[in-house]
C-alpha positions in Angstrom: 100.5 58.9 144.6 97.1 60.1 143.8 98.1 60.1 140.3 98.8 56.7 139.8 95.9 55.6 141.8 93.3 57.8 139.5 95.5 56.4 136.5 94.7 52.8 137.5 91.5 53.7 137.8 90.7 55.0 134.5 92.5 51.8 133.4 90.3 49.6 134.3 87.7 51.5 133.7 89.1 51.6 129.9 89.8 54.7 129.4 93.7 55.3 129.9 94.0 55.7 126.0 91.7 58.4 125.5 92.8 61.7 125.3 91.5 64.4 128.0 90.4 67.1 125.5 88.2 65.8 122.7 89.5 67.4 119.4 86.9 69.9 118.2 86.4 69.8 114.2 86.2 73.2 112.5 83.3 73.3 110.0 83.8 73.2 106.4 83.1 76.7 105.0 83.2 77.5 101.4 85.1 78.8 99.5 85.0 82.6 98.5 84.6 84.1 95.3 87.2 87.4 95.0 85.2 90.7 95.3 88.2 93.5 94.7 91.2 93.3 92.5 94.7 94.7 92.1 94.6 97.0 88.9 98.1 97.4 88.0 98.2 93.4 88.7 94.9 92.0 87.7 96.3 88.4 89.6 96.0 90.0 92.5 92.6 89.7 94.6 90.9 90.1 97.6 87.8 88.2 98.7 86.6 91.2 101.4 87.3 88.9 104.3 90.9 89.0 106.7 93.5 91.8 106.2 93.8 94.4 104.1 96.0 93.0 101.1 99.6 95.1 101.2 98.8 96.5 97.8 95.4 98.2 98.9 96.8 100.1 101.7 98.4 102.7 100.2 96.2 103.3 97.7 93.2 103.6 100.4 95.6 106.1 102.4 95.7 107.8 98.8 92.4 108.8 99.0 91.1 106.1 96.4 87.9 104.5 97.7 87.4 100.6 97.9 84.6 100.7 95.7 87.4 101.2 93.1 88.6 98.0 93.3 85.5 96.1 92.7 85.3 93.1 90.4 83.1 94.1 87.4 81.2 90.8 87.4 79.4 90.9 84.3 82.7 91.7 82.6 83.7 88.3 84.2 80.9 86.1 82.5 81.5 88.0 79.5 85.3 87.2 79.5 84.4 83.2 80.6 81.8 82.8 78.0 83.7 84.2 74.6 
């Protein structure tokens, strides 16, 4: 009963068509360069951010250090510009 009353309400008021919740937008963020990369598959790269990639786990456990892993970024350049 109440419902339908605060229904009409809103009606004529003008607004039974708008949703309750207003939809939030997520900001834009950019996208990330990768920063560590699989050796024995060179495809195979993490940026740094989220989970641990499957193939970095074991070798972390292994004792290998994460600074292993690290992108060589002047080889990159080197690479792009020959």
């Amino acid at each position: 009963m109440q419902k339908a009353q605060l229904e009409e309400r809103l009606h004529k008021i003008g607004r039974a068509n708008e949703p309750t919740q207003l939809a939030r937008k997520r900001r834009p963020y950019p996208p990330v360069r990768p920063k560590y990369c699989n050796p024995k598959n060179p495809t195979e790269t993490w940026s740094g951010r989220g989970r641990l990639p499957r193939w970095l786990r074991p070798q972390l456990r292994g004792g290998r250090k994460l600074d292993d892993f690290l992108i060589d970024r002047v080889s990159v350049k080197k690479r792009q510009t020959a």
